[in-house]
MARBA-11194 format. One record per residue: residue number from 0; residue in one letter; x, y, z of N, C-alpha, C, O, CB in turn. Coordinates in steps of 0.02 Angstrom, whole numbers. Last residue first. Glycine has a CB too. Layout:
N
> NUM, A, X, Y, Z, X, Y, Z, X, Y, Z, X, Y, Z, X, Y, Z
...
//
This chain:
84
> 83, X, 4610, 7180, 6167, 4639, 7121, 6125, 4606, 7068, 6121, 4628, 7021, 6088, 4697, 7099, 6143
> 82, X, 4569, 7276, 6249, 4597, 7230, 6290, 4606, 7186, 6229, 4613, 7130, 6253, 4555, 7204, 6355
> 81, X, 4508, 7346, 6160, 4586, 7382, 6172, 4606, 7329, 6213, 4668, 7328, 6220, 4595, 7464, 6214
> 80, X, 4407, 7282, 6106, 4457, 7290, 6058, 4517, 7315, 6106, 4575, 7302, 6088, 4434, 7343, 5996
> 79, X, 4340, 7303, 6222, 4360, 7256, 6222, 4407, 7231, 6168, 4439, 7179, 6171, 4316, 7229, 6233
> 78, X, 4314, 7444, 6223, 4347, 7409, 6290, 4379, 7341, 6271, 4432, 7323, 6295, 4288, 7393, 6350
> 77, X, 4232, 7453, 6114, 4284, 7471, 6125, 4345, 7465, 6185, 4405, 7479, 6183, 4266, 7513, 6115
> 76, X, 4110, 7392, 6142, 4150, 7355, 6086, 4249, 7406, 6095, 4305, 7385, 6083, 4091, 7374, 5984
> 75, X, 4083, 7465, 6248, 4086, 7398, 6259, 4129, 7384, 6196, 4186, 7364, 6206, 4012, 7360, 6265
> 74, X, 4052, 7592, 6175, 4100, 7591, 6219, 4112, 7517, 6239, 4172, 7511, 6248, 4083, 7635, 6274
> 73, X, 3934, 7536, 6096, 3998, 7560, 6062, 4068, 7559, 6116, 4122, 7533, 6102, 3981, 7642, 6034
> 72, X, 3849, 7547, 6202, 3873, 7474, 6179, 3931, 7470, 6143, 3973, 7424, 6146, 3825, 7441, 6137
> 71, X, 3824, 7668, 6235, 3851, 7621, 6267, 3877, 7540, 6236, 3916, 7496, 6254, 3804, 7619, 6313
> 70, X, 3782, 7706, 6111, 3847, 7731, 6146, 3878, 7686, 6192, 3937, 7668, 6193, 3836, 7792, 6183
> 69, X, 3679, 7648, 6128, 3719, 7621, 6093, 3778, 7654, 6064, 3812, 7640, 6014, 3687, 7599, 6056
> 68, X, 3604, 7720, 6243, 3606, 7627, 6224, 3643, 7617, 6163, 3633, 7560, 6142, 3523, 7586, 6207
> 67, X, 3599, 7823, 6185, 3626, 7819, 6258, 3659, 7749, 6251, 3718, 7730, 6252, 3563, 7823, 6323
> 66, X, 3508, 7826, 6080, 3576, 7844, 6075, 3614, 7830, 6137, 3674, 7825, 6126, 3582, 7912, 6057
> 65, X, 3394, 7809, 6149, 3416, 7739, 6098, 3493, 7754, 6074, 3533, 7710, 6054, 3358, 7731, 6015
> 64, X, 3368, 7900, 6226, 3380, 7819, 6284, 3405, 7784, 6200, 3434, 7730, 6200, 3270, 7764, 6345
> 63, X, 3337, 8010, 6150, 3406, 8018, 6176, 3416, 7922, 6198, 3466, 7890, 6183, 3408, 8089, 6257
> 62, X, 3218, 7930, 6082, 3294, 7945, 6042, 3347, 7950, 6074, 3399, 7920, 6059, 3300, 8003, 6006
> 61, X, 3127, 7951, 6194, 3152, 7903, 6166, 3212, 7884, 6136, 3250, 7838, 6152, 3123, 7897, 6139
> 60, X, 3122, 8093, 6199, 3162, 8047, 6272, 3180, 7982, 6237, 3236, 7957, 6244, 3100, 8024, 6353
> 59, X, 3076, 8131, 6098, 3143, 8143, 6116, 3180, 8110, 6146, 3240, 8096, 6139, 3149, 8182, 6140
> 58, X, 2937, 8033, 6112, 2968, 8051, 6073, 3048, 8070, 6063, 3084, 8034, 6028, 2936, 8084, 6065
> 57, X, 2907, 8103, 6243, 2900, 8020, 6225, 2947, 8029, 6165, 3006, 8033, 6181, 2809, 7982, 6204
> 56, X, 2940, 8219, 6298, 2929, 8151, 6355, 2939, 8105, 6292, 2986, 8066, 6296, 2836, 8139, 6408
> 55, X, 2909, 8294, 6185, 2989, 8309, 6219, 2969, 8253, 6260, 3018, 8219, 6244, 3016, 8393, 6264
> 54, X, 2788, 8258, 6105, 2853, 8239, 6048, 2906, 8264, 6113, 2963, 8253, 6092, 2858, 8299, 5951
> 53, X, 2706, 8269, 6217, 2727, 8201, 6169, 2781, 8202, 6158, 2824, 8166, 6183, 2700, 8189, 6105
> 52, X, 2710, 8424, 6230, 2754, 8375, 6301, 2751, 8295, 6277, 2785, 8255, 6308, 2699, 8381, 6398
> 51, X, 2685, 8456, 6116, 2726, 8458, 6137, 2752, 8429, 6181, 2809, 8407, 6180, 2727, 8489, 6140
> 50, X, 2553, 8386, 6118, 2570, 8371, 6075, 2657, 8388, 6086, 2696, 8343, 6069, 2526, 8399, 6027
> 49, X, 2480, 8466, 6238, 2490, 8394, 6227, 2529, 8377, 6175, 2554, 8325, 6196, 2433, 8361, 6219
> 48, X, 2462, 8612, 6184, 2516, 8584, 6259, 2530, 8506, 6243, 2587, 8487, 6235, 2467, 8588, 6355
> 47, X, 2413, 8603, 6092, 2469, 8611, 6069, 2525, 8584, 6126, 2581, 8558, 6127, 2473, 8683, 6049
> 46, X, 2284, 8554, 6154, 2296, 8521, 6086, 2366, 8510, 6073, 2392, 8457, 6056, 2269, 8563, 6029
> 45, X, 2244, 8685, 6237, 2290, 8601, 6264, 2308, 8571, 6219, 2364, 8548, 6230, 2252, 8539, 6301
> 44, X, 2324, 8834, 6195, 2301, 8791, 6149, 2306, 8726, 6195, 2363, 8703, 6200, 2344, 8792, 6079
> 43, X, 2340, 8943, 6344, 2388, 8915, 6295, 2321, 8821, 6257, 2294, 8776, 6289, 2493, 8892, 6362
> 42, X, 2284, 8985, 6448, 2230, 8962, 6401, 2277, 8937, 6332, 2251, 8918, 6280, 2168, 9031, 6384
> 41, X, 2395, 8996, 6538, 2348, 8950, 6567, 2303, 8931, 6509, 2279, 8875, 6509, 2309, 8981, 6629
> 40, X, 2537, 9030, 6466, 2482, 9058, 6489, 2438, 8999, 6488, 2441, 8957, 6444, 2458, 9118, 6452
> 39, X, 2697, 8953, 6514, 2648, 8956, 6478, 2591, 8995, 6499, 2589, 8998, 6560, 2634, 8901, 6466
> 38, X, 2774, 8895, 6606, 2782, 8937, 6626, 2719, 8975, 6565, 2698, 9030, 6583, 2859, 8949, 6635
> 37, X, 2801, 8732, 6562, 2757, 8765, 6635, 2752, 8819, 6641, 2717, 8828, 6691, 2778, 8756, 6700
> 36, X, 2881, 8768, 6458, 2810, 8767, 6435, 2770, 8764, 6499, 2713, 8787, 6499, 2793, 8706, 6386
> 35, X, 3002, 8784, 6531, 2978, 8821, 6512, 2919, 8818, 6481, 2896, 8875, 6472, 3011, 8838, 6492
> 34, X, 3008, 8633, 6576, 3001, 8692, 6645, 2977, 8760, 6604, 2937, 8795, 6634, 3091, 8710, 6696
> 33, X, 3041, 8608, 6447, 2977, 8572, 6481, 2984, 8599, 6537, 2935, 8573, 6564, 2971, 8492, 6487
> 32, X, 3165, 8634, 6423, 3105, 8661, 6372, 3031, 8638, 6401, 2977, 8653, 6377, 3115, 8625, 6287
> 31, X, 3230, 8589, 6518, 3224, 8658, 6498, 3181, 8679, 6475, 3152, 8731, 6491, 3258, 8677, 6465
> 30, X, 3240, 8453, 6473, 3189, 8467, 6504, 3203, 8547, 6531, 3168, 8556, 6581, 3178, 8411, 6555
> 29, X, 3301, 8459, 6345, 3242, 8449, 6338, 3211, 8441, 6414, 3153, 8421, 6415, 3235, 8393, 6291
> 28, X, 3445, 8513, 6375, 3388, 8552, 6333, 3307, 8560, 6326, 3268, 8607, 6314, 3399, 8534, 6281
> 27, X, 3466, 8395, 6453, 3466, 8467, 6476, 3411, 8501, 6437, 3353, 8514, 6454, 3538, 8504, 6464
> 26, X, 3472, 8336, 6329, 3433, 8298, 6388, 3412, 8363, 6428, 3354, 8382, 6434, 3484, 8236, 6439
> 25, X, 3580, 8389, 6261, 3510, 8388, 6221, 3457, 8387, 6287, 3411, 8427, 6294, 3500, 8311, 6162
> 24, X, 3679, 8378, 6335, 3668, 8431, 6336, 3597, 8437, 6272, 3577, 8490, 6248, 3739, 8466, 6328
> 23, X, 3705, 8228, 6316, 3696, 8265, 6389, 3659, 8336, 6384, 3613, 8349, 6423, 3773, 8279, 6423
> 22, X, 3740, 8210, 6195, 3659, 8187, 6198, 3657, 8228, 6273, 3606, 8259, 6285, 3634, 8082, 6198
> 21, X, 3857, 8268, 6176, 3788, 8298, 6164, 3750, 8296, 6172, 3708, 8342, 6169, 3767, 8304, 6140
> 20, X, 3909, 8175, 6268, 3929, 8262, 6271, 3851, 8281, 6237, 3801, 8301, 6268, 4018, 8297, 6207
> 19, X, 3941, 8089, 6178, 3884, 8082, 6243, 3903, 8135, 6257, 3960, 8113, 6253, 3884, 8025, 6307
> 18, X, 3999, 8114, 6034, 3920, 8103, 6068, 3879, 8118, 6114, 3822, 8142, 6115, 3909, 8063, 6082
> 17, X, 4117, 8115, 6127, 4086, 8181, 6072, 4015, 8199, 6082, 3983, 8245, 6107, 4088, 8160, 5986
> 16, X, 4142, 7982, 6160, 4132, 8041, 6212, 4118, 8112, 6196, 4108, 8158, 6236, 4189, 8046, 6248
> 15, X, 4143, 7953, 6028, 4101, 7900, 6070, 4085, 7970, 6136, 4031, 7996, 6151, 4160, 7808, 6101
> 14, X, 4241, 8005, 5964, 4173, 8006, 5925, 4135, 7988, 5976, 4079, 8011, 5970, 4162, 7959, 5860
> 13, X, 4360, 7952, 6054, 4358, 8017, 6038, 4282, 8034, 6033, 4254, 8067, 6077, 4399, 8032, 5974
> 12, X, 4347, 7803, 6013, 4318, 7836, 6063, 4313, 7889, 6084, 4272, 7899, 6128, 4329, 7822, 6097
> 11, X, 4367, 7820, 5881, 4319, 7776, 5890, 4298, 7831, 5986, 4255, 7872, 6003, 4357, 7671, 5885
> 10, X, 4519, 7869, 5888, 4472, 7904, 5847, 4393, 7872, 5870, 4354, 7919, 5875, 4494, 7892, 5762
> 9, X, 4570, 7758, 5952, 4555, 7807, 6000, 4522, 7854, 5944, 4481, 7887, 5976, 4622, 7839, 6047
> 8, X, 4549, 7648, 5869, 4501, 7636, 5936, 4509, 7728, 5959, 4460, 7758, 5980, 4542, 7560, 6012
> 7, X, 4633, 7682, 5763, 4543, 7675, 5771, 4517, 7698, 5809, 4477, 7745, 5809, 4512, 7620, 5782
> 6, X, 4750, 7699, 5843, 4712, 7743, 5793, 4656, 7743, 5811, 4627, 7778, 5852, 4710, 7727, 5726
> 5, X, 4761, 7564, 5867, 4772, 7597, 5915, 4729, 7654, 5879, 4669, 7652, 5890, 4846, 7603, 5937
> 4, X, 4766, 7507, 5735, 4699, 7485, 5765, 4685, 7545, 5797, 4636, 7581, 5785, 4697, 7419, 5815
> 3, X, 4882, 7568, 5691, 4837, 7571, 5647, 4767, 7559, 5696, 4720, 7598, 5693, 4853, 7518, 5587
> 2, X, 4988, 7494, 5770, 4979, 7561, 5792, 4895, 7578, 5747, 4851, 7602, 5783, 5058, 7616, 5764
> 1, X, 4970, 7368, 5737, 4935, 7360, 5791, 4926, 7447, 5802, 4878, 7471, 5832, 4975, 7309, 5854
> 0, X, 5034, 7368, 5604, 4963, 7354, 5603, 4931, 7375, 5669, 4874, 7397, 5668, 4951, 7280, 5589
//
């Protein structure tokens, strides 16, 4: 039974450091993409400027901090399954 958990947990945390791999390289992504809309022509649409730097500041940023937060917590439940 106990090799079975062992399993879990390291399939569990395998998935867990998969994740945060990605969300790292989303975070990257997304402020990449926001040094590159500085680089925009000056009469670029504001309508469109605003709406983009919404959905990558508020919007994205949000999602990555709610995946962050429960990666992290995942890793908590997993620390404490391996300590028994």
């Amino acid at each position: 039974m106990k090799s079975t958990l062992s399993q879990h947990i390291h399939d569990l945390s395998g998935s867990a450091v998969t994740a945060n791999g990605f969300t790292g390289e989303l975070e990257i992504a997304r402020k990449h993409v926001l040094e590159l809309m500085e680089r925009l022509p000056a009469d670029t649409d504001p309508e469109l400027m605003k709406e983009m730097k919404f959905q990558l500041e508020d919007e994205m940023k949000h999602c990555l901090f709610r995946i962050t937060e429960s990666l992290s917590k995942l890793d908590h439940t997993i620390d404490r399954l391996k300590a028994g």
